[in-house]
PyMOL commands that place a pseudoatom at each C-alpha (Angstrom):
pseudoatom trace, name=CA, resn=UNK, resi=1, chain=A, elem=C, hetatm=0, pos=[24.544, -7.355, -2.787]
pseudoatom trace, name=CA, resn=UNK, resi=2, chain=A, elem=C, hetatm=0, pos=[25.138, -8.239, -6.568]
pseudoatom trace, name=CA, resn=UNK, resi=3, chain=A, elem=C, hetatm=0, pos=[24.814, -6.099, -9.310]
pseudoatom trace, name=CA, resn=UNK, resi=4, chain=A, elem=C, hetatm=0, pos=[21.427, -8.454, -10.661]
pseudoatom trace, name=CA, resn=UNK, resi=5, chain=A, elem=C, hetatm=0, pos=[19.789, -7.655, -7.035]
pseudoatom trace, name=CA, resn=UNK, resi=6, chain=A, elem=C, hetatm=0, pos=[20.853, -4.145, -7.548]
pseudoatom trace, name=CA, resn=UNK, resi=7, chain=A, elem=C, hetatm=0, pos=[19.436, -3.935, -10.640]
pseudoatom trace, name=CA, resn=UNK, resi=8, chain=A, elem=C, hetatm=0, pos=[15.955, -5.727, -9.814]
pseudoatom trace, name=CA, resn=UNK, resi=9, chain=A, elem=C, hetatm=0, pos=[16.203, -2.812, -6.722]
pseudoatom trace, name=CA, resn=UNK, resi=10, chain=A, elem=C, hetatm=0, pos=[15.901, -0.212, -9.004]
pseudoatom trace, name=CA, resn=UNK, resi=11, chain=A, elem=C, hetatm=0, pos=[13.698, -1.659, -11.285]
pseudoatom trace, name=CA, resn=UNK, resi=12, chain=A, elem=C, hetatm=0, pos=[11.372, -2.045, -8.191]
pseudoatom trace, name=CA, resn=UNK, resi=13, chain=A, elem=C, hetatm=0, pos=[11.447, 1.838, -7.502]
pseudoatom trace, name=CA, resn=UNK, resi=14, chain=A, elem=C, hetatm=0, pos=[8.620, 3.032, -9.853]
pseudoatom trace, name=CA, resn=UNK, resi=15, chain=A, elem=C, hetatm=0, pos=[6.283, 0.995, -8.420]
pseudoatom trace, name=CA, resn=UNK, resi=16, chain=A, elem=C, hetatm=0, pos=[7.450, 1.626, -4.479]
pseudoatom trace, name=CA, resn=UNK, resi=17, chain=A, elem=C, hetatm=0, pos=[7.330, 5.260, -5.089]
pseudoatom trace, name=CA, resn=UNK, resi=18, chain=A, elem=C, hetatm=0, pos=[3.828, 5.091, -7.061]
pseudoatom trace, name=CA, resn=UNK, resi=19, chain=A, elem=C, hetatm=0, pos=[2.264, 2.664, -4.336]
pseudoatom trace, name=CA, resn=UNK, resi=20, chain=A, elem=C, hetatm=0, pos=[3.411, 4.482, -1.405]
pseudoatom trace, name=CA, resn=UNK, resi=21, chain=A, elem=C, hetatm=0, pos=[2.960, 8.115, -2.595]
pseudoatom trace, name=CA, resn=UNK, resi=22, chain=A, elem=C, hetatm=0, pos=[-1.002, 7.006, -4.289]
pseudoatom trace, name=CA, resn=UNK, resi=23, chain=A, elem=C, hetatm=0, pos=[-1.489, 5.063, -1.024]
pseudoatom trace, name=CA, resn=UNK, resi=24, chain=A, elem=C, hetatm=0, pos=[-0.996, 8.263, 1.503]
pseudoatom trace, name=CA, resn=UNK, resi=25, chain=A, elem=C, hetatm=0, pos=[-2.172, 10.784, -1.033]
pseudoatom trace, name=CA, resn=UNK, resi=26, chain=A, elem=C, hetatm=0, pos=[-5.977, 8.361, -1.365]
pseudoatom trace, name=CA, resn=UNK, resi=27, chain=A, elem=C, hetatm=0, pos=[-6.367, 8.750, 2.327]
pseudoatom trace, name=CA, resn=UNK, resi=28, chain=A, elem=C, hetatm=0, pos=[-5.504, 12.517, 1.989]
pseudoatom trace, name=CA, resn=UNK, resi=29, chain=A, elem=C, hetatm=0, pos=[-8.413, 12.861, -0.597]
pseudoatom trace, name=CA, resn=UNK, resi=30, chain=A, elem=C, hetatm=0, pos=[-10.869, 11.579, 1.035]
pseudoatom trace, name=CA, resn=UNK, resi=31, chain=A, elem=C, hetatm=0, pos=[-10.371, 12.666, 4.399]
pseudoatom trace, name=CA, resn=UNK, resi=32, chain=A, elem=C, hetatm=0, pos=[-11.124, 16.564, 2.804]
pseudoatom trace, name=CA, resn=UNK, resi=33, chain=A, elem=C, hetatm=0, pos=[-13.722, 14.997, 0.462]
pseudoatom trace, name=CA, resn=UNK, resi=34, chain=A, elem=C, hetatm=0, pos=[-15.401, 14.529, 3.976]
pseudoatom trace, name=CA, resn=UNK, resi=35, chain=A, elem=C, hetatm=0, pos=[-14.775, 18.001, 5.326]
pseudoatom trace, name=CA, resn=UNK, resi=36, chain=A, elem=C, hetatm=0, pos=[-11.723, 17.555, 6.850]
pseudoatom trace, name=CA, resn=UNK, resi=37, chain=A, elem=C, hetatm=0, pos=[-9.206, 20.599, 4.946]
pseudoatom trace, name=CA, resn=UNK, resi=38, chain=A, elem=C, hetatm=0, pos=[-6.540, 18.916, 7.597]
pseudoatom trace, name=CA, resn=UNK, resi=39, chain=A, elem=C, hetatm=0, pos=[-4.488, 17.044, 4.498]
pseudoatom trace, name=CA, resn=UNK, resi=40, chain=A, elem=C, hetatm=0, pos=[-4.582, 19.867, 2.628]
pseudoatom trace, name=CA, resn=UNK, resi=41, chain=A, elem=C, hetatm=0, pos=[-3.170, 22.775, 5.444]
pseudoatom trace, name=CA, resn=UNK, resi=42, chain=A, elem=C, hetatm=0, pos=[-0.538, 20.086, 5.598]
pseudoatom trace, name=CA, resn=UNK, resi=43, chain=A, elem=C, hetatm=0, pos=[0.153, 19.679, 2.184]
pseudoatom trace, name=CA, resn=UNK, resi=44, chain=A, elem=C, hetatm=0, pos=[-0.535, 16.403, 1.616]
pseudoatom trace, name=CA, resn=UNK, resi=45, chain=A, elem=C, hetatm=0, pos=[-3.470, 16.589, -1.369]
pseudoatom trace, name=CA, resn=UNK, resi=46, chain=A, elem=C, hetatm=0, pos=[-0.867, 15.523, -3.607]
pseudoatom trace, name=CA, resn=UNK, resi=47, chain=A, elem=C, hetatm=0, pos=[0.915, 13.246, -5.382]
pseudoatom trace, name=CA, resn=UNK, resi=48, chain=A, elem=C, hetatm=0, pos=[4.206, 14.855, -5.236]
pseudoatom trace, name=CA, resn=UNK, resi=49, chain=A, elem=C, hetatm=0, pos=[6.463, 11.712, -3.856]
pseudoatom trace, name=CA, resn=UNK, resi=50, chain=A, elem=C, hetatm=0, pos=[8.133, 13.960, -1.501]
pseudoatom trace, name=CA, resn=UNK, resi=51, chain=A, elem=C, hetatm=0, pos=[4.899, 15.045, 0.414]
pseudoatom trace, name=CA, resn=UNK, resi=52, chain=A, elem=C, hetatm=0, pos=[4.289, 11.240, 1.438]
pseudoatom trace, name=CA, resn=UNK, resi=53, chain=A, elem=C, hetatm=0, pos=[7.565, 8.844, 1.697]
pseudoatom trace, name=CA, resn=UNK, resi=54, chain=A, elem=C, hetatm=0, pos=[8.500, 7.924, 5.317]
pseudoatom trace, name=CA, resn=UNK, resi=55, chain=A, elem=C, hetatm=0, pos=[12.506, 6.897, 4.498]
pseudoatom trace, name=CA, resn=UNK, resi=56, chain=A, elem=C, hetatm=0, pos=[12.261, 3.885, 6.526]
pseudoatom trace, name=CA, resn=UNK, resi=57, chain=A, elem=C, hetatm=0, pos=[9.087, 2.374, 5.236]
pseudoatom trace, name=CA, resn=UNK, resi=58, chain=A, elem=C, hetatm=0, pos=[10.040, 3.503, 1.730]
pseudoatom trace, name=CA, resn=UNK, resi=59, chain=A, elem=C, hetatm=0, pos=[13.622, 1.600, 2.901]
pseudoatom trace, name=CA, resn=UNK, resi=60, chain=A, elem=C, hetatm=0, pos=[11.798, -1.397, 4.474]
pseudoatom trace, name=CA, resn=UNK, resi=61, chain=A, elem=C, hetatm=0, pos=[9.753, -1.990, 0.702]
pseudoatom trace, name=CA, resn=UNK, resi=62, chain=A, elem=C, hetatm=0, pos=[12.751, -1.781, -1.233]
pseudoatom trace, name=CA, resn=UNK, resi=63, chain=A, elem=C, hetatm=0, pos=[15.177, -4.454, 0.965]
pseudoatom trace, name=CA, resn=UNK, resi=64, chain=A, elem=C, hetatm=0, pos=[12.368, -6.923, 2.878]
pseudoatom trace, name=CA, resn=UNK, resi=65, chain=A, elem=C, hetatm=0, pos=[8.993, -6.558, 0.361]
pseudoatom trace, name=CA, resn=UNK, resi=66, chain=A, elem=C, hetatm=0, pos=[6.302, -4.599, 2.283]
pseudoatom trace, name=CA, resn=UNK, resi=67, chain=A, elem=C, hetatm=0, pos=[6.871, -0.643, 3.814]
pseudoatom trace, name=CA, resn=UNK, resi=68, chain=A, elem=C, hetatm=0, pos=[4.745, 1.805, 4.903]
pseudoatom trace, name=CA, resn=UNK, resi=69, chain=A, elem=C, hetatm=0, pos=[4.757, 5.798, 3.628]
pseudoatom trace, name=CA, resn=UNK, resi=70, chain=A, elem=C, hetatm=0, pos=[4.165, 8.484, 5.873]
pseudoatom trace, name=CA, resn=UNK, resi=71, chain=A, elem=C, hetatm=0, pos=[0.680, 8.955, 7.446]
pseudoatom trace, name=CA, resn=UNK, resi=72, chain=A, elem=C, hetatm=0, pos=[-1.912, 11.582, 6.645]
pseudoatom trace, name=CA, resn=UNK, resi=73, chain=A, elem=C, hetatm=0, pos=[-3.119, 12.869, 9.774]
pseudoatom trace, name=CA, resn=UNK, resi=74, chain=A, elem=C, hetatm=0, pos=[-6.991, 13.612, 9.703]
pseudoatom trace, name=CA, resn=UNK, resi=75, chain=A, elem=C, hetatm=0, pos=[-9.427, 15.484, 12.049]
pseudoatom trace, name=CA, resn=UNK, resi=76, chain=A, elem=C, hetatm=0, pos=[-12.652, 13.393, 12.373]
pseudoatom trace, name=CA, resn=UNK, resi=77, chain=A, elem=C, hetatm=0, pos=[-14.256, 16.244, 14.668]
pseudoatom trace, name=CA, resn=UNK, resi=78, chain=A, elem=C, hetatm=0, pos=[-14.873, 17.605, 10.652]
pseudoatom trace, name=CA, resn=UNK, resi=79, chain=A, elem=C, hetatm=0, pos=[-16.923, 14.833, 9.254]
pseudoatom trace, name=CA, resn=UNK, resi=80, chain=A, elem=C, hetatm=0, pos=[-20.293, 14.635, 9.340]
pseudoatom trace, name=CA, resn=UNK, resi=81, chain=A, elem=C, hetatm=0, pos=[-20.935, 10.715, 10.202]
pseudoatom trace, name=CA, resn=UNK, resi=82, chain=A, elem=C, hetatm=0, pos=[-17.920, 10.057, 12.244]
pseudoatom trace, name=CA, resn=UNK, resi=83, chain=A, elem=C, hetatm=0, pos=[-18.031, 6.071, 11.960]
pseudoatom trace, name=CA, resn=UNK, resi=84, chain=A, elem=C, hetatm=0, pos=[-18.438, 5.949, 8.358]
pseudoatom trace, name=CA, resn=UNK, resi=85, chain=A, elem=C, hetatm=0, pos=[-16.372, 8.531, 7.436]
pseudoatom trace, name=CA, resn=UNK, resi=86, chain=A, elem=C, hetatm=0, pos=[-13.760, 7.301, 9.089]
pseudoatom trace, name=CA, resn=UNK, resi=87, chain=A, elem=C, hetatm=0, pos=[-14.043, 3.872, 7.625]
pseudoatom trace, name=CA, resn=UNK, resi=88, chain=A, elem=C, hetatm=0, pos=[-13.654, 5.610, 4.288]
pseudoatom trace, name=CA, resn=UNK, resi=89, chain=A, elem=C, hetatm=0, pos=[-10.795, 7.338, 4.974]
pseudoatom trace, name=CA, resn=UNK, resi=90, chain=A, elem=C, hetatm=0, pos=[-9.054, 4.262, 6.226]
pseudoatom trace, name=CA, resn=UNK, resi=91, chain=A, elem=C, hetatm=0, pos=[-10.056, 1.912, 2.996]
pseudoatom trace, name=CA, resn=UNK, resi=92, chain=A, elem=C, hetatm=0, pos=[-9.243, 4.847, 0.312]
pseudoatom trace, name=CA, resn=UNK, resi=93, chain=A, elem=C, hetatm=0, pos=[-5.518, 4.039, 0.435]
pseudoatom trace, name=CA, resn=UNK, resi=94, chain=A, elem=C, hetatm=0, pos=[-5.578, 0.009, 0.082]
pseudoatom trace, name=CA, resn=UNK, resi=95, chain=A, elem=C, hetatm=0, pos=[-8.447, 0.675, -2.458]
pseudoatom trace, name=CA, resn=UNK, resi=96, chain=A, elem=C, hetatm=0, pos=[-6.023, 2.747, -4.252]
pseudoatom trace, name=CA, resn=UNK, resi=97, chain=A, elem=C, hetatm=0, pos=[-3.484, 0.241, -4.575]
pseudoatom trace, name=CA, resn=UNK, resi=98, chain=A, elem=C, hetatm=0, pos=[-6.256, -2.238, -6.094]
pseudoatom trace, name=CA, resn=UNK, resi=99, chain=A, elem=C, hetatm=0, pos=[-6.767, 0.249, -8.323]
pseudoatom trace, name=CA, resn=UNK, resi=100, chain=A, elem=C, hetatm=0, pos=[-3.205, 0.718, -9.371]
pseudoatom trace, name=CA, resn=UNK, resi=101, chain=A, elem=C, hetatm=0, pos=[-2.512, -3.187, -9.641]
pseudoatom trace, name=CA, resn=UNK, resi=102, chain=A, elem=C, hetatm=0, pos=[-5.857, -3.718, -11.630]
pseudoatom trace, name=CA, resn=UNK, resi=103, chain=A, elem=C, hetatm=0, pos=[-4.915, -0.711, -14.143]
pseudoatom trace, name=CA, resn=UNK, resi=104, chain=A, elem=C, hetatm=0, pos=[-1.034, -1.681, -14.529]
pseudoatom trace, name=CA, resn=UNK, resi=105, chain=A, elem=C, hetatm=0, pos=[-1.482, -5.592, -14.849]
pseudoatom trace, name=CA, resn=UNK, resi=106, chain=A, elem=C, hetatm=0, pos=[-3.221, -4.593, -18.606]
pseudoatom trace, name=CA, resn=UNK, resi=107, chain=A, elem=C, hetatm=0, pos=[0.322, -2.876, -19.718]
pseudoatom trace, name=CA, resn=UNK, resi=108, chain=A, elem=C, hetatm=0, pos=[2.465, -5.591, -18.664]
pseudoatom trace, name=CA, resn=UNK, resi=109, chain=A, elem=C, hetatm=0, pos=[-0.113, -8.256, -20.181]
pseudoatom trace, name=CA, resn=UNK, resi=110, chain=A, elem=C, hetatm=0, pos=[0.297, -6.375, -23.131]
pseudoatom trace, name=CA, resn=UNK, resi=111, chain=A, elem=C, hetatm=0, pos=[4.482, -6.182, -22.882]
pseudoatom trace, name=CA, resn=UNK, resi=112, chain=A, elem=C, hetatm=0, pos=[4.810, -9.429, -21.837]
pseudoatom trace, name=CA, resn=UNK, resi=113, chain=A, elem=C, hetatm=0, pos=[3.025, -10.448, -25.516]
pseudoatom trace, name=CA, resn=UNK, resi=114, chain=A, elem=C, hetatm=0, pos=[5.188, -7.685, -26.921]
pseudoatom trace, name=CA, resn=UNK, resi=115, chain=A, elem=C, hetatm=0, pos=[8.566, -9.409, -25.502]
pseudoatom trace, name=CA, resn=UNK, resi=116, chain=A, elem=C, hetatm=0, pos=[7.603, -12.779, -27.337]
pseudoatom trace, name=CA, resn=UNK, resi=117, chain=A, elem=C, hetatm=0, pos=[6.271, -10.521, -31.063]
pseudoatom trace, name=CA, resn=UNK, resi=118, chain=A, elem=C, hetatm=0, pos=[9.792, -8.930, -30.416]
pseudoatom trace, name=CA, resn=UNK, resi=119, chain=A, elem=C, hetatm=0, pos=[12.209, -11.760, -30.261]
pseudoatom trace, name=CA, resn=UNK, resi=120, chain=A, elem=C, hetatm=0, pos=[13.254, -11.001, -26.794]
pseudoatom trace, name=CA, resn=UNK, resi=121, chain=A, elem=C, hetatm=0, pos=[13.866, -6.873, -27.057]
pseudoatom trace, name=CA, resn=UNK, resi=122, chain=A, elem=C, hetatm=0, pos=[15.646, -5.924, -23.489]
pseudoatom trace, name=CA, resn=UNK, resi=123, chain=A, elem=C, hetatm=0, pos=[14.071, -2.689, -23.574]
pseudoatom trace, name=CA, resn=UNK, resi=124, chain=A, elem=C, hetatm=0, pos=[10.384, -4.945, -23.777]
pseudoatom trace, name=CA, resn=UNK, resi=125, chain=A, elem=C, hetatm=0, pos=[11.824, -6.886, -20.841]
pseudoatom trace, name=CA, resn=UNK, resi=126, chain=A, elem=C, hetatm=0, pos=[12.836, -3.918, -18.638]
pseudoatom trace, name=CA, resn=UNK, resi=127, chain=A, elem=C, hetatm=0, pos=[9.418, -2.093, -19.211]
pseudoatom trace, name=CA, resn=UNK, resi=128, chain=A, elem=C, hetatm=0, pos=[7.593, -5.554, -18.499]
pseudoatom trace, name=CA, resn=UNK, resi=129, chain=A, elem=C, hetatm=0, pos=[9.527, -6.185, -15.277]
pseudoatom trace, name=CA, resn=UNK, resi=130, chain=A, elem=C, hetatm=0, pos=[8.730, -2.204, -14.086]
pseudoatom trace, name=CA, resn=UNK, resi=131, chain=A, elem=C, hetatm=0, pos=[5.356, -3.104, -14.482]
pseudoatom trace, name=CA, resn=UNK, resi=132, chain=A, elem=C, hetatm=0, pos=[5.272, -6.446, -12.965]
pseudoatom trace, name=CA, resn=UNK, resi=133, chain=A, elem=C, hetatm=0, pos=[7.203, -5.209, -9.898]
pseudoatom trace, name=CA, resn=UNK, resi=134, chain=A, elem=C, hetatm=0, pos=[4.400, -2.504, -10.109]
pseudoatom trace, name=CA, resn=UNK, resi=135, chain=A, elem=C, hetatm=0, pos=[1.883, -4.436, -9.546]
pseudoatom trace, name=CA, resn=UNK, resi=136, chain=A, elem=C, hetatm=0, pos=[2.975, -6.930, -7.221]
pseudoatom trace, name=CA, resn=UNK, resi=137, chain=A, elem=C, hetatm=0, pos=[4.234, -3.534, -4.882]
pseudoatom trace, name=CA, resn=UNK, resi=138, chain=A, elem=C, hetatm=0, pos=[0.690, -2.785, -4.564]
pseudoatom trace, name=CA, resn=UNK, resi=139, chain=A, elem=C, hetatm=0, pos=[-0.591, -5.534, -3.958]
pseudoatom trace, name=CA, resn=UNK, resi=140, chain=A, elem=C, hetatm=0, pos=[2.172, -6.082, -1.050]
pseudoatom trace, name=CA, resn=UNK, resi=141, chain=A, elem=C, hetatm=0, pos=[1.000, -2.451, 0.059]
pseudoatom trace, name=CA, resn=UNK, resi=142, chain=A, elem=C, hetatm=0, pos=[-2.768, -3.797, -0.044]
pseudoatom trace, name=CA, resn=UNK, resi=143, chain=A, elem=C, hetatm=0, pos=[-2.669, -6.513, 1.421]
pseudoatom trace, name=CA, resn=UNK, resi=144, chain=A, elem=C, hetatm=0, pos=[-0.123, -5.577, 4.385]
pseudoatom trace, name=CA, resn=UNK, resi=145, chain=A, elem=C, hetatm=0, pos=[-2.036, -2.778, 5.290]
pseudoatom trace, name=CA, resn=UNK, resi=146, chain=A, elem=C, hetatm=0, pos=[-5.245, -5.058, 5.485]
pseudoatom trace, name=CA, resn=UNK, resi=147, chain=A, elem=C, hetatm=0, pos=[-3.871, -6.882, 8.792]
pseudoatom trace, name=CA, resn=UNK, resi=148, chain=A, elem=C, hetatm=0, pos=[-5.463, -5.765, 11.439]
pseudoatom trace, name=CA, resn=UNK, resi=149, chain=A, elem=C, hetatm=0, pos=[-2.912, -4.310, 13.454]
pseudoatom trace, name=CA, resn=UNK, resi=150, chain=A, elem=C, hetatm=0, pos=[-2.391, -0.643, 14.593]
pseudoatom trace, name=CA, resn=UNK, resi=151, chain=A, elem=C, hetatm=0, pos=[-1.014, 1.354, 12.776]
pseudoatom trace, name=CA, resn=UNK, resi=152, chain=A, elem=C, hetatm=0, pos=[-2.533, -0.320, 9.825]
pseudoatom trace, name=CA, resn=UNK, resi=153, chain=A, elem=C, hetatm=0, pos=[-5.630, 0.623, 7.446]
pseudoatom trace, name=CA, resn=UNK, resi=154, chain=A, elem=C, hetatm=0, pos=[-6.784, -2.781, 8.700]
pseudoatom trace, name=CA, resn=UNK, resi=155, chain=A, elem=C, hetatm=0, pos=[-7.578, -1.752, 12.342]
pseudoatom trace, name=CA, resn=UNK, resi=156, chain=A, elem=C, hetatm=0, pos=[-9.217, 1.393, 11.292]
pseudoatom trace, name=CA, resn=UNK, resi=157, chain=A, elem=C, hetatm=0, pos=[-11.702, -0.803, 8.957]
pseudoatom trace, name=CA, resn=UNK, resi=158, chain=A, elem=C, hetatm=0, pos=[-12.026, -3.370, 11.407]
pseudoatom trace, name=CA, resn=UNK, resi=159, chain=A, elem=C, hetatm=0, pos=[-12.949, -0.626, 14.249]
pseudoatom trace, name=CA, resn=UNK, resi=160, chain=A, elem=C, hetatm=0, pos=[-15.320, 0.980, 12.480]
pseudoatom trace, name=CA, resn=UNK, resi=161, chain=A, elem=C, hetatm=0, pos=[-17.129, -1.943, 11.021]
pseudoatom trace, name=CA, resn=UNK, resi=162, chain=A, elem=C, hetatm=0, pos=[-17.167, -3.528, 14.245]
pseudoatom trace, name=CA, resn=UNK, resi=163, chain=A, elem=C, hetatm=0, pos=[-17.723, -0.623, 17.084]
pseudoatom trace, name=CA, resn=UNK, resi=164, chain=A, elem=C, hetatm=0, pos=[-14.091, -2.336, 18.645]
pseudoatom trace, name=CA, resn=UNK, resi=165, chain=A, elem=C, hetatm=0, pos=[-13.326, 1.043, 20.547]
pseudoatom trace, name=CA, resn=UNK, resi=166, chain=A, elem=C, hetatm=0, pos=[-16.092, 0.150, 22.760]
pseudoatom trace, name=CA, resn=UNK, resi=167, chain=A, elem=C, hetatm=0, pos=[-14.417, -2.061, 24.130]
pseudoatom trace, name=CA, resn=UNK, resi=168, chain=A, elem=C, hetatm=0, pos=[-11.537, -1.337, 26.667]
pseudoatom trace, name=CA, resn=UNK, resi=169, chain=A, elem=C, hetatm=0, pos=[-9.256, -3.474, 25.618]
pseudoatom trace, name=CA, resn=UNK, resi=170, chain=A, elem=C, hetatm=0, pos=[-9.051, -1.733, 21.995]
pseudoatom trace, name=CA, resn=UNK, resi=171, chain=A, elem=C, hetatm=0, pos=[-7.522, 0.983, 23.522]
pseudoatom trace, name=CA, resn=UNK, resi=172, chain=A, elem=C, hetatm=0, pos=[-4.517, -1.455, 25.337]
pseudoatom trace, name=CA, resn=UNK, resi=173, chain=A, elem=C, hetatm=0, pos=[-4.196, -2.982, 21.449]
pseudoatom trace, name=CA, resn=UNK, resi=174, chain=A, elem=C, hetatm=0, pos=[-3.944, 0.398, 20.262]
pseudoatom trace, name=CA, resn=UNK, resi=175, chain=A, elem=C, hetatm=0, pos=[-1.423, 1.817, 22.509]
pseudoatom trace, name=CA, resn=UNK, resi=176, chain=A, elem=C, hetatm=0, pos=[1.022, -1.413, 21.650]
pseudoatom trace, name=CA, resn=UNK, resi=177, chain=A, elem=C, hetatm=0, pos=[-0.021, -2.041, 18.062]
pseudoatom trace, name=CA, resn=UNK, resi=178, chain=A, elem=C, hetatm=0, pos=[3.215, -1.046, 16.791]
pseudoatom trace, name=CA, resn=UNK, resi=179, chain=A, elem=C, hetatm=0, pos=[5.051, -3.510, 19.160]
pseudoatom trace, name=CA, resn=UNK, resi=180, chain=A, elem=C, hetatm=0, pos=[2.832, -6.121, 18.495]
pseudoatom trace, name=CA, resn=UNK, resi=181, chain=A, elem=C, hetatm=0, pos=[3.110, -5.553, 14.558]
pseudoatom trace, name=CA, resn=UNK, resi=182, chain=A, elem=C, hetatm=0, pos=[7.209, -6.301, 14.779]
pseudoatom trace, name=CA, resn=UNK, resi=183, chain=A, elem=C, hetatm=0, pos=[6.164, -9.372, 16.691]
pseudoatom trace, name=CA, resn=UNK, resi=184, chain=A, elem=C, hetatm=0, pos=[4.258, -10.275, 13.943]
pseudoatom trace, name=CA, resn=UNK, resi=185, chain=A, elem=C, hetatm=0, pos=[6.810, -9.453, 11.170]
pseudoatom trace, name=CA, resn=UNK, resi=186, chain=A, elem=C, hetatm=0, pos=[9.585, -11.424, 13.513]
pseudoatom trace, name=CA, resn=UNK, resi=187, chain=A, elem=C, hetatm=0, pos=[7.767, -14.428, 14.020]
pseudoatom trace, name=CA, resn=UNK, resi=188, chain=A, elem=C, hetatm=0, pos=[6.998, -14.065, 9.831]
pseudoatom trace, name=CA, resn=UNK, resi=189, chain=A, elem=C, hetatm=0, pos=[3.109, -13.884, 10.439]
pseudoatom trace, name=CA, resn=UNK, resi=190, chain=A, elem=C, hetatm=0, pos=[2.859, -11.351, 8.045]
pseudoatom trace, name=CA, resn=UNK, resi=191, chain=A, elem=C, hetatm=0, pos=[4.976, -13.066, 5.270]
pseudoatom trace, name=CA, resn=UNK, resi=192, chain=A, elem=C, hetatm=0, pos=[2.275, -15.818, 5.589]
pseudoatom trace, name=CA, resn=UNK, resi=193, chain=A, elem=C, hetatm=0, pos=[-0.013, -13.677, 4.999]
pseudoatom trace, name=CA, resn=UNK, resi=194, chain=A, elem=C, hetatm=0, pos=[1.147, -11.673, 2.250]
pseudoatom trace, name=CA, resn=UNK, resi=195, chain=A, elem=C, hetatm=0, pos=[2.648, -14.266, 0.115]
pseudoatom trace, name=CA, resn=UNK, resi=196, chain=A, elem=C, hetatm=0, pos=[0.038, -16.561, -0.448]
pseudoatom trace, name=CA, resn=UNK, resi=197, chain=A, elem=C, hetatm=0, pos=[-2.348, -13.604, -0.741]
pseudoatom trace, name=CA, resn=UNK, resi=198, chain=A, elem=C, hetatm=0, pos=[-0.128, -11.764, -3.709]
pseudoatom trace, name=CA, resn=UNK, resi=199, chain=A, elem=C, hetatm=0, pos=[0.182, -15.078, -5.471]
pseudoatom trace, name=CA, resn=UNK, resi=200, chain=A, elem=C, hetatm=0, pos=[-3.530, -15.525, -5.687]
pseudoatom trace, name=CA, resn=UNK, resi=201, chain=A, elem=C, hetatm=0, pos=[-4.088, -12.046, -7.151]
pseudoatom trace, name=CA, resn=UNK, resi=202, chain=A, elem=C, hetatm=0, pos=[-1.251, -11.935, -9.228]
pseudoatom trace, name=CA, resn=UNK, resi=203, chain=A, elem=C, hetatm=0, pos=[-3.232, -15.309, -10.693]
pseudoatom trace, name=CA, resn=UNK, resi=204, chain=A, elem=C, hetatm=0, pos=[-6.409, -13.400, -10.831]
pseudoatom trace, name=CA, resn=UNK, resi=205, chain=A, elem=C, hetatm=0, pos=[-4.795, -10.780, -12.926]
pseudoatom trace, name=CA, resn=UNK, resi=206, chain=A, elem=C, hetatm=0, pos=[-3.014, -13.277, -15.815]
pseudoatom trace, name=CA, resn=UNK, resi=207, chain=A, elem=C, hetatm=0, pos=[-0.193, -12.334, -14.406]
pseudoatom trace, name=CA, resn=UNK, resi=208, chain=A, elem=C, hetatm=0, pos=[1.343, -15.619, -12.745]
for i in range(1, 208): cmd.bond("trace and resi %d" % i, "trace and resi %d" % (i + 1))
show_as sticks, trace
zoom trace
């Protein structure tokens, strides 16, 4: 690994740690916004880093581009419309990391003006670059947990809007999601997903 990988690493970790942490701690929120004091007994209303990074997701963002933090677990028995509650719970997180890339893509518009007013000021660059990185982290965190694949937000929306776990074979797809989500990242599904998807709103927010 070079020292200008290195480097771009660690100027990556603000945004992992923000996306991840934001991510778990959004589904925590809303899960006891709808009853459910689960999250809470378990710590997890927070944004404390600590309370929400899985090592090898956080791991996975930082060396191949998309991770995964570690998962709130809810009660539904708590909420009062099961379906829809549970939908809410399972959009809060990739709704969170919308919000996050919306809100940081005005800073780095702004430092990426300052850079040029500046002459080229390193310390311009490095902020720009910790938001950019920002941003496009969430986004990668958005729209990877949009695929809808268990363990994934996706499935969760996805079941609920459509009634799936009627079905029986939702339960087969359940039981082997996480198998069938490596297939998917082997065969570089995912990456075709993702890619196009972040360059798109990375153009919708000025950024590209």
């Amino acid at each position: 690994m070079t020292i200008d990988t290195i480097l771009t690493k660690l100027l990556m970790l603000p945004g992992i740690i923000l996306g991840l942490s934001l991510h778990e701690f959004a589904h925590a929120w809303m899960s006891n916004k709808l009853g459910d004091p689960t999250p809470k007994l378990q710590g997890r209303l927070t944004i404390n880093p600590l309370a929400h990074i899985d090592w090898v997701g956080f791991a996975a963002l930082v060396l191949v581009g998309f991770g995964w933090g570690r998962p709130v677990q809810i009660d539904p028995r708590y909420y009062k419309n099961r379906r829809r509650d549970e939908f809410l719970v399972s959009i809060a997180g990739v709704t969170m990391n919308l919000i996050l890339a919306v809100l940081l893509s005005f800073p780095a518009k702004a430092c990426e003006n300052l850079y040029y007013k500046t002459g080229g000021s390193a310390v311009v660059e490095n902020i720009y670059l910790i938001l950019m990185y920002a941003v496009m982290i969430n986004i990668v965190l958005m729209i990877f947990n949009l695929i809808p694949c268990p363990p994934l937000d996706g499935w969760g929306i996805v079941t609920q809007l459509f009634k799936l776990d009627r079905y029986d074979w939702w339960y087969k797809v359940y039981q082997y999601g996480t198998w069938i989500l490596l297939g998917l990242i082997v065969l570089n599904v995912t990456d075709m997903i993702i890619t196009p998807a972040v360059s798109a709103i990375m153009r919708l927010l000025g950024l590209f």
